[in-house]
C-alpha positions in Angstrom: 35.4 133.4 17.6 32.4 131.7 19.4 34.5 129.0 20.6 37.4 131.6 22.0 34.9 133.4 23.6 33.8 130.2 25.2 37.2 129.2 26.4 37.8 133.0 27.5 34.8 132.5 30.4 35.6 129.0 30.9 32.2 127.6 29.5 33.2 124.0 28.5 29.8 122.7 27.7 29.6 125.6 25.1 33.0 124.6 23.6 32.2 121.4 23.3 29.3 122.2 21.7 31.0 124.1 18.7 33.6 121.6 18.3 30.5 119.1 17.6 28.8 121.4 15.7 32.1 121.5 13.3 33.5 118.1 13.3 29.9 117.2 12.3 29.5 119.9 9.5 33.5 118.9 8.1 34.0 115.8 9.5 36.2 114.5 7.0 38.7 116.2 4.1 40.0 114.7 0.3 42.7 116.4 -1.1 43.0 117.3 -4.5 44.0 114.0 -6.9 47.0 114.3 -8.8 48.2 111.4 -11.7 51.6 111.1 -10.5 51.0 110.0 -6.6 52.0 107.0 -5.3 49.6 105.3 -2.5 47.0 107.1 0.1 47.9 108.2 3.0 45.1 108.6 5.7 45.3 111.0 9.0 43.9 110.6 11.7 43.3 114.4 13.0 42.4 116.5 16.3 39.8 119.0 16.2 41.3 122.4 16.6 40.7 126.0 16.4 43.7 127.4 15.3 43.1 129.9 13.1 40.2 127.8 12.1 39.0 127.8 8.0 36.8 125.7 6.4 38.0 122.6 4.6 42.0 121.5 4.5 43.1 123.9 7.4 40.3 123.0 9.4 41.8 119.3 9.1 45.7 119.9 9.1 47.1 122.2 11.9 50.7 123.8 11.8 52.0 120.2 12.8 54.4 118.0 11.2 51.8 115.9 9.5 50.3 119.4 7.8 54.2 119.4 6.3 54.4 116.3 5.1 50.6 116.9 3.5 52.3 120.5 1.8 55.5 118.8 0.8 55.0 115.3 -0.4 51.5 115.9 -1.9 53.1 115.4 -5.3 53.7 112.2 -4.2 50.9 110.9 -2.3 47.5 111.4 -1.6 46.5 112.4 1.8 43.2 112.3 3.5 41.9 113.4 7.1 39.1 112.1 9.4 38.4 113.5 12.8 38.5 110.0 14.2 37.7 111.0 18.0 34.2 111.4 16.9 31.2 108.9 15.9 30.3 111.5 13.4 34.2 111.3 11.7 34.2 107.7 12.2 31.0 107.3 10.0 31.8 109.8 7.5 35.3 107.7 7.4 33.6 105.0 4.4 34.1 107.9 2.0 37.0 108.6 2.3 39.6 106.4 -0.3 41.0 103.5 0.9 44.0 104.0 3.1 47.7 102.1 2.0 48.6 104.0 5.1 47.7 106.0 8.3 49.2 108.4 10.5 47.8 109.4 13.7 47.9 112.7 14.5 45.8 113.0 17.8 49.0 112.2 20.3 47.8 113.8 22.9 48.4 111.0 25.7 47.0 113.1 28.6 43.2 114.1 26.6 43.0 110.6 25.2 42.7 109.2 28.6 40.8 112.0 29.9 38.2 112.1 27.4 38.1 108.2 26.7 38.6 108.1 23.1 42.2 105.7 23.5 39.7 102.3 22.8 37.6 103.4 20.0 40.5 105.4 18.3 42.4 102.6 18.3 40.0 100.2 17.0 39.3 102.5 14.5 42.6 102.9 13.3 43.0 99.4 13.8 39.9 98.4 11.2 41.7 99.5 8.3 44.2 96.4 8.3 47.3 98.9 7.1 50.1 100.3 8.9 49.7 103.0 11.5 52.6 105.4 12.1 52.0 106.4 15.7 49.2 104.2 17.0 47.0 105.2 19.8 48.3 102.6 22.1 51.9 103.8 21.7 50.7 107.9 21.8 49.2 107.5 24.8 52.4 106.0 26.5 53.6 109.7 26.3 51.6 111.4 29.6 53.2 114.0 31.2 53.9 111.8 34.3 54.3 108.8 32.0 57.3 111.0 30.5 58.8 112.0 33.8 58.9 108.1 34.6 60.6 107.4 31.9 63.4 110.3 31.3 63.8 110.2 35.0 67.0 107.5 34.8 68.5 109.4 31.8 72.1 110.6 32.7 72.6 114.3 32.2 68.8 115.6 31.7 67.1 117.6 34.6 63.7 115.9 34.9 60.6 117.7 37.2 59.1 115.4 39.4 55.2 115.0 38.0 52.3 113.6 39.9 48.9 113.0 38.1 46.5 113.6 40.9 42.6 113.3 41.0 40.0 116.0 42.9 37.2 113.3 43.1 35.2 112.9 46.4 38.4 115.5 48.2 37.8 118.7 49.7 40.7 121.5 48.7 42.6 120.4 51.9 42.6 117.0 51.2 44.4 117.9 47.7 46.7 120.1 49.7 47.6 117.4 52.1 48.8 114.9 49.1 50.4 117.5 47.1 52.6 119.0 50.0 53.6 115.6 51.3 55.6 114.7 47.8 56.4 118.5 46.6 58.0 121.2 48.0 56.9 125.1 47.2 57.5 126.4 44.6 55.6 124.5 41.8 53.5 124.3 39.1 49.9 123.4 39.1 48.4 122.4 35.4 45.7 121.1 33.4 46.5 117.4 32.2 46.3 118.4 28.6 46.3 121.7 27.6 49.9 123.0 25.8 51.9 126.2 25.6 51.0 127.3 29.0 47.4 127.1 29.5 46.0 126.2 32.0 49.3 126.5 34.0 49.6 128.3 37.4 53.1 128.3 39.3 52.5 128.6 42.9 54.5 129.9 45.9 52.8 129.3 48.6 49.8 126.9 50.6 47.6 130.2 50.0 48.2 130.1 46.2 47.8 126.2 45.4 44.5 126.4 47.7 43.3 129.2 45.1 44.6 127.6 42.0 42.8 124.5 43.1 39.2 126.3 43.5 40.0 127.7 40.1 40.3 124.5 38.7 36.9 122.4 37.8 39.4 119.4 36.6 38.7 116.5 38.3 42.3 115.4 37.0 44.9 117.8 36.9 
């Protein structure tokens, strides 16, 4: 609740804060060991607050890894880290040794913003086992990097996307380069946000001038 009350008045340093405060307090989840199970199978997950509760749903979101966790458990023992953070990353050595790992923090646009891409893939790296989804391929998947790459595909409609950067521009400048590649209307967005937050379609030179002051992004 405190960290959806955060979000709702847009204090990051206050979110950030409580997603610390919990990956340090949980930073790492065993599941239950069965006789029957095959190898160990390691995840490497994002810190969320969905419908947060202590222990295994902290760790495994609605994803498809949280499936295969629910489904195959029978047959395999699963373990989580929070592996964006020192404090996962150290609490790591107790977790069982891995025969695999499957990363689960794909998000190619808050990798890069953030900075984790090196250290999460060393980390998953360390480990010597194979890694379904590894950082360096995850973060191939921008929202631009996508565009680029579906762009040539015969029968798909694919947006034009620009990643563009506020640092050391003034509100004009950033209307300047936007309106000399896209014409109205469009949409304005965070870089890595989902399911429409921090989205904002615009009509207008008006509108992306006030959706740009709205926005304390320096990438967006």
């Amino acid at each position: 609740d405190l960290f959806h009350c955060a979000t709702a008045v847009g204090d990051s340093e206050a979110a950030r804060g409580l997603i610390v405060r919990a990956v340090t307090a949980c930073p790492v989840y065993v599941s239950p060991r069965r006789t029957e199970q095959q190898a160990n199978v390691l995840v490497l997950s994002p810190m969320e607050f969905k419908g947060m509760r202590p222990g295994r749903q902290l760790h495994f979101s609605s994803n498809y890894p949280s499936q295969i966790a629910d489904r195959l458990k029978d047959e395999f023992h699963f373990s989580s880290v929070f592996a964006e953070y020192p404090s996962g990353r150290e609490a790591a050595t107790s977790l069982p040794t891995p025969d695999v790992i499957i990363n689960n923090v794909v998000n190619a646009d808050h990798l890069l913003s953030e900075g984790n891409l090196q250290a999460l893939a060393e980390f998953a790296d360390s480990f010597g086992v194979p890694v379904v989804n590894h950082p360096d391929k995850a973060v191939q998947t921008t929202r631009d990097g996508l565009s680029a790459l579906l762009s040539d595909v015969e029968s798909i409609i694919v947006p034009k996307t620009c990643r563009f950067k506020r640092h050391g521009k003034t509100i004009d400048d950033l209307v300047g380069e936007i309106e000399a590649l896209f014409a109205y209307p469009m949409i304005v967005r965070t870089v890595h946000l989902q399911q429409g937050a921090g989205m904002t379609r615009v009509e207008h030179r008006q509108a992306l001038s006030r959706a740009l002051a709205a926005r304390p992004d320096d990438e967006f």
